[in-house]
C-alpha atoms as one frame of an Amber mdcrd trajectory, in Angstrom:
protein
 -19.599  -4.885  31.579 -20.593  -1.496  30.041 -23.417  -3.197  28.700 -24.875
  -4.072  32.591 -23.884  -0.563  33.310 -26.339   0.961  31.153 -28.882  -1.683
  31.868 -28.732  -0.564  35.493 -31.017   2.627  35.576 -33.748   0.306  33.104
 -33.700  -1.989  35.809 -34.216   0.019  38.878 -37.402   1.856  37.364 -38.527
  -2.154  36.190 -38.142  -2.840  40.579 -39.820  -0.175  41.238 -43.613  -1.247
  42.936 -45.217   2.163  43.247 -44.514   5.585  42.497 -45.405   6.411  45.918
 -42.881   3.904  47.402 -39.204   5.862  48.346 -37.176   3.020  47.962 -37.219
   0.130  45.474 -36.483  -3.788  46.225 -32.538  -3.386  45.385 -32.159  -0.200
  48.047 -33.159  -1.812  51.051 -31.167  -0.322  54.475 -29.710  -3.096  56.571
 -27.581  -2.272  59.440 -25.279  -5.160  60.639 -23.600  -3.889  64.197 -22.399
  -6.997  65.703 -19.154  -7.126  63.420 -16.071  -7.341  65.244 -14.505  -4.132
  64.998 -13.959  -2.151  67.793 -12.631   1.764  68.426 -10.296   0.971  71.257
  -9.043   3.888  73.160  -5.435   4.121  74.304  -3.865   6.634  76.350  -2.085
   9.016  74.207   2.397   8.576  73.466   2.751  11.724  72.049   4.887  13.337
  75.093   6.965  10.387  74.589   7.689  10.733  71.205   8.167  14.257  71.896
  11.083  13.417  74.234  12.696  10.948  71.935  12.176  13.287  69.277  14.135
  15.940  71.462  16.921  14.004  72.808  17.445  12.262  69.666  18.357  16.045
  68.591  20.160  17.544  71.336  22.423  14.667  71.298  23.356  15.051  67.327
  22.773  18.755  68.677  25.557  18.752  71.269  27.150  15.407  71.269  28.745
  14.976  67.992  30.241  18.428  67.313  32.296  17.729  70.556  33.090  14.631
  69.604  34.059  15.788  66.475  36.004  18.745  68.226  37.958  15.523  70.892
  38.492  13.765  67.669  40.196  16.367  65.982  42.308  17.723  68.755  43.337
  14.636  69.316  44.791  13.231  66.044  45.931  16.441  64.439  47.057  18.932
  67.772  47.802  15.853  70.006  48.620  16.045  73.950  51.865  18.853  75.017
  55.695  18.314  75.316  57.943  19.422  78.151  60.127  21.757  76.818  62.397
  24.333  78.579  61.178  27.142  79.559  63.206  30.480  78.698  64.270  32.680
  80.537  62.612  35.675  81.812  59.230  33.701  80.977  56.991  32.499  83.392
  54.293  30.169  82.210  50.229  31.027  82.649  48.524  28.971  85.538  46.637
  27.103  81.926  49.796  26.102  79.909  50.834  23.280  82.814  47.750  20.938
  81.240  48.849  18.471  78.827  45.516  17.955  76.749  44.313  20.954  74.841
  40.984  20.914  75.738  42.222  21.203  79.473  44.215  23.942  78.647  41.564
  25.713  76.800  38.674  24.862  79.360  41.411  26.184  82.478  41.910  29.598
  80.464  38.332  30.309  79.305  35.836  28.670  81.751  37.357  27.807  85.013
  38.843  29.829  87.514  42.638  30.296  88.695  43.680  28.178  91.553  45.188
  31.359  93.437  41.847  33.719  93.217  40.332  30.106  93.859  42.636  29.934
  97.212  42.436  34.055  98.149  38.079  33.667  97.853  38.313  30.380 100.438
  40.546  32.715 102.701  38.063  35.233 102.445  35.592  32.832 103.662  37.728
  31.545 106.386  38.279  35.224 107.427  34.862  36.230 107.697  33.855  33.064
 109.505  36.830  33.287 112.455  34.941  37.054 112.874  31.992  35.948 113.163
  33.192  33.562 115.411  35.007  35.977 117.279  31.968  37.885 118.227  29.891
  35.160 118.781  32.477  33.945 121.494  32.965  37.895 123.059  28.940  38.250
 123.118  28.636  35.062 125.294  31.174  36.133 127.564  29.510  39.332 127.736
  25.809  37.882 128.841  27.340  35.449 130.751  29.564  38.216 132.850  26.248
  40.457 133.160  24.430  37.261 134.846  27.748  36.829 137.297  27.751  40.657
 138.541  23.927  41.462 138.263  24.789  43.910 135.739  22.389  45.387 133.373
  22.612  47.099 130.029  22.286  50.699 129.584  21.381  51.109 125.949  18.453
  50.134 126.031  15.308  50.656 128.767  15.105  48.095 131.679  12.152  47.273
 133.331  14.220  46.826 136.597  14.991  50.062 138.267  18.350  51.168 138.795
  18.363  51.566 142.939  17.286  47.722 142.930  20.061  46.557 141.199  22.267
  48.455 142.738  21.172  47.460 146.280  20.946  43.765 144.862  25.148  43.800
 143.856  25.825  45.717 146.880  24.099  42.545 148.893  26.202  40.121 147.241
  29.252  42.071 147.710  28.409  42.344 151.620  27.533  38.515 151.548  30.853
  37.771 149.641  33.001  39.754 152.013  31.251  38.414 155.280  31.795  34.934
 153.996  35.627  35.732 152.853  36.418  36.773 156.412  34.753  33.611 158.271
């Protein structure tokens, strides 16, 4: 083998036709381009893999330390016993949960069933007002239409000896008619 290696330059200058010819008989440039090989192109997956990537995480992220957390208050702290209460104590809105997770979650992160109950009659309040005036400013429009009445605070394009003359008409009408 070494022996053809170093043969190989002696061999090349024996091929050789001309020293004006660039290439000898052993370099000779063939292209084949009908193999079978092909560049297809294919729409890219790296947002997917992004996403698996990510919820792969968040889930050993988020989801085992609370199962880990469930797990732990479970076998070790366990659910509450009724007990008597003493006297002179009265118990927090948060210690009537069993679990301890529900007790935590109702002290730290949800709110008390009475603020809860004084917000929604709040709302209630607020919307019988409104309702309130809604009702009295129908009443009002619709008693202005019945007596030809008009609204002082603001201008009028009627003028005021019109109207008058106009309720004083209907009053005449309703008496005449009241007496027949």
């Amino acid at each position: 083998m070494v022996g053809m290696s170093l043969l190989r330059p002696c061999l090349r200058q024996l091929l050789i036709r001309s020293p004006l010819q660039k290439q000898s008989i052993l370099q000779v440039s063939v292209r084949h381009a009908g193999h079978e090989r092909k560049m297809v192109i294919i729409p890219t997956k790296f947002e997917w893999t992004q996403f698996k990537n990510d919820l792969h995480f968040y889930i050993l992220l988020g989801l085992v330390p609370m199962g880990l957390l469930i797990s732990y208050a479970n076998m070790f702290v366990g659910p509450a016993e009724l007990s008597d209460i003493p006297e002179g104590y009265e118990p927090k809105e948060y210690e009537y949960y069993q679990s301890p997770i529900k007790r935590w979650m109702a002290k730290y992160i949800f709110e008390e069933p009475m603020k809860e109950y004084e917000r929604s009659l709040h709302t209630l309040h607020v919307e019988g007002e409104r309702r309130y005036w809604n009702m009295l400013h129908k009443k009002v429009k619709t008693l202005m239409q019945d007596r030809l009445d008009y609204r002082g605070w603001y201008w009028v394009d009627a003028d005021k000896s019109i109207m008058d003359l106009q309720k004083e008409r209907k009053e005449y009408n309703e008496r005449l008619i009241g007496n027949k």
